[in-house]
Every structure is written in C-alpha cells, then in structure tokens.
PLY file of the C-alpha trace (Angstrom):
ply
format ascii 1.0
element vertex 87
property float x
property float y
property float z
element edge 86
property int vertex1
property int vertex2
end_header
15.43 11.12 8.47
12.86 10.41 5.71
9.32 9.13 6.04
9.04 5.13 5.71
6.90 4.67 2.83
5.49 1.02 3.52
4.17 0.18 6.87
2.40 -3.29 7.65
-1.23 -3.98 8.30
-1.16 -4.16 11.98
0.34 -0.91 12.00
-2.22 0.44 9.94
-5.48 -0.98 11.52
-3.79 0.44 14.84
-3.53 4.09 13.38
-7.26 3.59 11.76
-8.26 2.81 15.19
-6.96 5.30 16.92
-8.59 7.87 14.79
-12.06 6.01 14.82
-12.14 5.76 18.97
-10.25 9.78 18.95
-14.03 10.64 19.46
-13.56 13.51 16.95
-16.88 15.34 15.24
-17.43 15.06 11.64
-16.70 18.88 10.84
-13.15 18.41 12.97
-12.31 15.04 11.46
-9.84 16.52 8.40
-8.09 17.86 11.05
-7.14 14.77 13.11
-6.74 12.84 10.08
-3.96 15.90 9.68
-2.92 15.15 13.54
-2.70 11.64 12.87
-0.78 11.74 10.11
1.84 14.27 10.85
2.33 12.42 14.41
3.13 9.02 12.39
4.81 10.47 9.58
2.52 9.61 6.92
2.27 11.08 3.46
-0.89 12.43 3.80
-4.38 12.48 4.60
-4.85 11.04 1.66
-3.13 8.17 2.77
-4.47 7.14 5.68
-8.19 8.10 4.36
-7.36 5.02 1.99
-6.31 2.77 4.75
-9.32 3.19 6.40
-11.62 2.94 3.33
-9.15 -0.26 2.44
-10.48 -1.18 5.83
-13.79 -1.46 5.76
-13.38 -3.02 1.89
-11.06 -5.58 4.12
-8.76 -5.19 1.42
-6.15 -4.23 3.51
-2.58 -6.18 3.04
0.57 -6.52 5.12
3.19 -4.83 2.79
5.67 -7.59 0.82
9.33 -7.10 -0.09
9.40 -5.68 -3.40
12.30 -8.52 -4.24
10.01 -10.61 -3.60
6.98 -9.50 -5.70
8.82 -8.67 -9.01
10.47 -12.05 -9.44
9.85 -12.71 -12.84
9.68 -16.14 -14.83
12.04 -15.98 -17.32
10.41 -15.61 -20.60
8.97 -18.71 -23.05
9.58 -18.45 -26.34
9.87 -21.01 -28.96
12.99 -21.54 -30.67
12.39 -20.95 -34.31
14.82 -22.11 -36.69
14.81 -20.84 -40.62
14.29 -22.94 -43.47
15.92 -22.39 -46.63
14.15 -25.59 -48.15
16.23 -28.33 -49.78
19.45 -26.40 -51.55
0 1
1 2
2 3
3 4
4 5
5 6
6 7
7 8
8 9
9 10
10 11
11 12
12 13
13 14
14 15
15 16
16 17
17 18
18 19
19 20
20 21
21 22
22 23
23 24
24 25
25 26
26 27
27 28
28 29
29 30
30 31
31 32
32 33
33 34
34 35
35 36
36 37
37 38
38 39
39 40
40 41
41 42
42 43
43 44
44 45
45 46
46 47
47 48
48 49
49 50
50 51
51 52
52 53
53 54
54 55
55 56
56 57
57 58
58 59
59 60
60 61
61 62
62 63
63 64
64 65
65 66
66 67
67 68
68 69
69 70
70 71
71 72
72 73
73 74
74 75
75 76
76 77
77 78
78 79
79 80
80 81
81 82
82 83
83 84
84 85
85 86
C-alpha cells in the first residue's frame, strides 16, 4: 500500500501538535520529526517541517480535489474574419 500524498488540515495541525507537546529537546528534534513521520507515513521530514512552518504562517489549507481546482474556462478569443476588400 502506497503513502497518501494529500492529507487535510485537521490532520495536519494534529500531527504538528503532537510533535510540539512530544516534549522533545532541540538537539533530538530531527529525530522525532523522523518518528513522526515514518509512524504517519509521510514523505519526509521535509514535509511535515513545512506544515508546521505553514502553521505558524497560518497558511495552512485543507487539501481540494484536483477536479475541482483545474477546471478551466474555456478560452476567449475573438473571431476574426479575413478581408479580401471589395473584389
């Protein structure tokens, strides 16, 4: 079974909470963040470092359908029809 590679905001402010109340020391934190992650199946550290920076930014957004976010408005162009003058 593969990883699932979106996951919504309340599941990610309850992962950055649980590794901000773990009570971990600053020299041991890279390897909870590694705890953490292979526990929930993240990608990485990486990962959940930018949920937590997201976070504090409070730019942190529940995950939408990618149907959803690629609809497209069809494209407007003019019609342009040639003129060959009076013949």
């Amino acid at each position: 079974m593969g990883r699932k590679s979106k996951y919504s905001a309340d599941f990610n402010l309850m992962i950055i909470h649980e590794t901000e109340t773990s009570g971990i020391t600053r020299t041991s934190r890279k390897y909870s963040l590694s705890d953490h992650t292979i526990r929930h199946g993240l990608r990485g550290r990486t990962q959940l470092s930018q949920w937590i920076i997201g976070s504090n930014e409070s730019i942190l957004e529940d995950y939408r359908s990618g149907k959803r976010d690629s609809e497209m408005k069809g494209r407007k162009t003019p019609t342009v029809r040639p003129s060959f003058g009076n013949y």
